[in-house]
N, C-alpha and C positions, 0 to 999 in steps of 0.2 A: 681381908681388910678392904673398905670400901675407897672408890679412886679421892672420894672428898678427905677422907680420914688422909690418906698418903699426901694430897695438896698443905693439909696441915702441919706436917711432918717438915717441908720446904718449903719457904718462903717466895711465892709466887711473885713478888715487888724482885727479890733479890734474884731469882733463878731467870727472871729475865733480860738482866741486866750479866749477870753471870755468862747465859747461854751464848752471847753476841762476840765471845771469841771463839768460837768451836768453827770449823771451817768446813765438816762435814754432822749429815745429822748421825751420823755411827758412830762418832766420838759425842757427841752431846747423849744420845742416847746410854751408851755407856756408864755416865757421870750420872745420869740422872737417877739407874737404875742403881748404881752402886749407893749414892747417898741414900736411896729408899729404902734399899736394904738394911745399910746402917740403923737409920730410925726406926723400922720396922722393929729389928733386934734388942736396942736400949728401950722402943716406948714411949719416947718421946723428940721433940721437934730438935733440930740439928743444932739451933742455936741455944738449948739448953745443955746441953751434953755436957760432960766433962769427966775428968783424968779416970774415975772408975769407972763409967759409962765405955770409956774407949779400950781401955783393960777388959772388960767385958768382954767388947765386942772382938778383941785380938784371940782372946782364948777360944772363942768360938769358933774360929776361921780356922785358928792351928790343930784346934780339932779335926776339921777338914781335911787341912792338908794330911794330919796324920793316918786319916782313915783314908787318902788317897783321891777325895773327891772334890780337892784343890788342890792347884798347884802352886808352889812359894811365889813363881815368876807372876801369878793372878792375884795373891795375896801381896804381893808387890805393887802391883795394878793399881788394884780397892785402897791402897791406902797413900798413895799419890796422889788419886783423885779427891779423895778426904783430906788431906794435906791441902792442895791447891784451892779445894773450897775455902777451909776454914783460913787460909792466907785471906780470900776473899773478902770474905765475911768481916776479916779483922781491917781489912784498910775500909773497909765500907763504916767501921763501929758496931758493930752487930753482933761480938764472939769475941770472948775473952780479953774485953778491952785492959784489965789492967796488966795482961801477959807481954811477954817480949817475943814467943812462941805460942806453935796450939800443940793439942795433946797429941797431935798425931805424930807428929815429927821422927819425937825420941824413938819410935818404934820404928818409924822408916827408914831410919839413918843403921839400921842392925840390921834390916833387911838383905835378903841373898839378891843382888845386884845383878840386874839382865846382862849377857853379855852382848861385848860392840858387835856379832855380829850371830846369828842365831844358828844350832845345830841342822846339819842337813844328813841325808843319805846320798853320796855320790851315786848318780845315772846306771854304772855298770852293776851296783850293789841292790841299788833299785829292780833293776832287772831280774838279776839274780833272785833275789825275794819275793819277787812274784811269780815266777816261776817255780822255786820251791813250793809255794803256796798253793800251787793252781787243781792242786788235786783236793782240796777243802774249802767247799765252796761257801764257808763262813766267814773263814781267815779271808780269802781271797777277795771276797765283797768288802768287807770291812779295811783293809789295807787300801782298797781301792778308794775307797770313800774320804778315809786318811789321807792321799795323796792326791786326788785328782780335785776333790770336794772341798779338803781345808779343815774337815771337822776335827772337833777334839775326842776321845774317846769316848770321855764324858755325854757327851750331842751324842755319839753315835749308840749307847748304851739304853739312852734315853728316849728314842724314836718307838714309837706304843706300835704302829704300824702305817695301813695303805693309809690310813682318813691323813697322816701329817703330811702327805706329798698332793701338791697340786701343778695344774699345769696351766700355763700363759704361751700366748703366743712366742716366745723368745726360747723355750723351752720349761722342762722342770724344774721345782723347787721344794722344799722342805722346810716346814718347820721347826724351829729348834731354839728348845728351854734358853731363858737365857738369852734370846736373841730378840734384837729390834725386828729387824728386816729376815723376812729367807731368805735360805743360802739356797742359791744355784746351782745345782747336779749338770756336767758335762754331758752330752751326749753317750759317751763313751761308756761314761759311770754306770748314767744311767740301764744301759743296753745289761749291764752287768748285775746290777740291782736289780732290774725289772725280772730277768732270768730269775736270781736266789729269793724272790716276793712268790713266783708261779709256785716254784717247788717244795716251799717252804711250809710248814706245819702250822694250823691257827692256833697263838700262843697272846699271851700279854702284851709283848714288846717284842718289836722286828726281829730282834738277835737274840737267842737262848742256847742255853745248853742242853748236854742229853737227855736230863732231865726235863728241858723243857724250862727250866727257870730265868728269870733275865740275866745277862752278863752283867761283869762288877768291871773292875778298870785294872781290875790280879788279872784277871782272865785274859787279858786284850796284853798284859807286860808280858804273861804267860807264853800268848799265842806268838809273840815278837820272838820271845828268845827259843823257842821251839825249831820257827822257820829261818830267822836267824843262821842257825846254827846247822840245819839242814841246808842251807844257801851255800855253808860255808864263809860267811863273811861276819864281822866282829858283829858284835849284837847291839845293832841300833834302839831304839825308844818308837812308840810307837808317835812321841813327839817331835822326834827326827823325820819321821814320814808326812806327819801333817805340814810340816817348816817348807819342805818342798814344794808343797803348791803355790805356794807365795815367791816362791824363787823362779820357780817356773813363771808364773805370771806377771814377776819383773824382765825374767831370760824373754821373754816375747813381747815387752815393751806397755805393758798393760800400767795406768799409772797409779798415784800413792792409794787415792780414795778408791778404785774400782781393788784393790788388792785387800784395801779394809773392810772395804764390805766385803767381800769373799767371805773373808779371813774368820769375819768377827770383831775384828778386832779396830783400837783407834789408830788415826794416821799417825802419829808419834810413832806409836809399838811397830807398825808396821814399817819402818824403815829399816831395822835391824836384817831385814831380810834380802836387801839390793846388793849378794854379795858378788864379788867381779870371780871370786875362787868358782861360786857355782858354776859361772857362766863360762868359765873358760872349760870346767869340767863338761859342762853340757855341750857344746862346741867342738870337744874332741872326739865325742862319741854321736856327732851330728849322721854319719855315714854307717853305724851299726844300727843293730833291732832295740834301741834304745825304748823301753815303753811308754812314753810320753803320753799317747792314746794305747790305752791298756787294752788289750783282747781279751773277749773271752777264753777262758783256759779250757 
């Protein structure tokens, strides 16, 4: 679809008047893509939409989630931010003036509710887990990426290969589906990624199986409760592992916006991660082999 066609979809008068409460552009960007998306989906511009349009466009997404390449907490997300427009839109006059509500509401008030504060992997578990892992330099990379990088499986499934990573004087970066801005590769990451890129076989997409085929987002739950399990320690998410890097980069004083854009994610969501439980955990284990900068295995 052409960028004029998508301009059409939202209301450039309205979306600039919208834009001027977003306080970073990785929370504007966000909204913006999500509303595109929406329109892309129904066909038509945002201020036409209505109750089957948004029906529609719900079943679509829980299709998603059901095949695992969403998750509830992002389908949470998408429709907050649809929500908060068409609130917009309605004090402006623009959407559903003879409603009390917009159609979004009813669907987001049943929605699975973020919790106050977001799942992690305690420090010693962390360890554990990467050292179970260090003999598969798949899992290993990829865990890494999880933890130190911020991505989501998703992002990490989705990397084709060498052409998405560039490099800036500040260091590395990656692009990734889905995202405004690149995300950042730690030095550390990197050293480790760069290793599993030399060795690695030329395939479609950075990460494959034995066959050589891309990974799905089974295969990465898979890999979790495999090493999991060889760790020894309860079988985290490979979304407990991403949640860490955000904690980390609160545990080291980094602030709300530099953590969103890591993340991905907008400064709203990303407070749920300022948790004082982590930090007191991470501060316990300040004087152990704690992996914070991960080695090579």
């Amino acid at each position: 679809m052409s960028q004029n066609r998508e301009q059409d979809f939202v209301n450039t008068e309205s979306w600039e008047i919208f834009r001027k409460r977003f306080k970073s552009d990785t929370t504007e960007g966000s909204y913006l893509s999500d509303i595109r998306e929406y329109c892309r989906i129904i066909e038509k511009p945002f201020v036409d939409s209505n109750s089957d349009d948004v029906r529609r466009y719900y079943e679509r997404m829980l299709e998603q989630v059901k095949s695992g390449r969403l998750s509830r907490i992002t389908l949470t997300k998408k429709f907050r931010e649809l929500h908060s427009y068409a609130s917009f839109l309605m004090e402006q006059g623009q959407y559903l003036r003879e409603k009390d509500h917009d159609y979004f509401y009813p669907y987001l008030k049943n929605m699975t509710k973020e919790s106050a504060l977001a799942g992690y992997v305690p420090v010693e578990d962390m360890d554990a887990l990467l050292k179970a892992a260090s003999k598969d330099r798949t899992a290993y990379t990829i865990i890494t990426l999880l933890y130190r990088a911020g991505m989501t499986s998703t992002e990490i499934i989705g990397i084709a290969g060498e052409e998405d990573f560039m490099e800036y004087d500040e260091g590395m970066y990656v692009m990734l589906s889905g995202r405004q801005e690149p995300c950042y590769i730690p030095d550390d990451a990197w050293e480790i990624l760069k290793e599993y890129m030399d060795l690695r076989e030329r395939q479609d997409t950075l990460f494959y199986n034995r066959s050589g085929r891309p990974l799905n987002t089974m295969y990465i739950s898979r890999m979790m409760k495999k090493y999991c399990a060889l760790a020894g320690i309860q079988n985290y998410s490979a979304q407990a592992v991403r949640n860490c890097c955000a904690f980390n980069l609160f545990a080291y004083g980094a602030g709300v916006s530099q953590t969103a854009r890591q993340m991905g994610r907008t400064e709203q969501q990303i407070r749920r991660y300022r948790g004082a439980g982590y930090r007191g955990s991470l501060s316990r284990h300040t004087s152990d082999l704690v992996k914070i900068h991960i080695e090579k295995p």
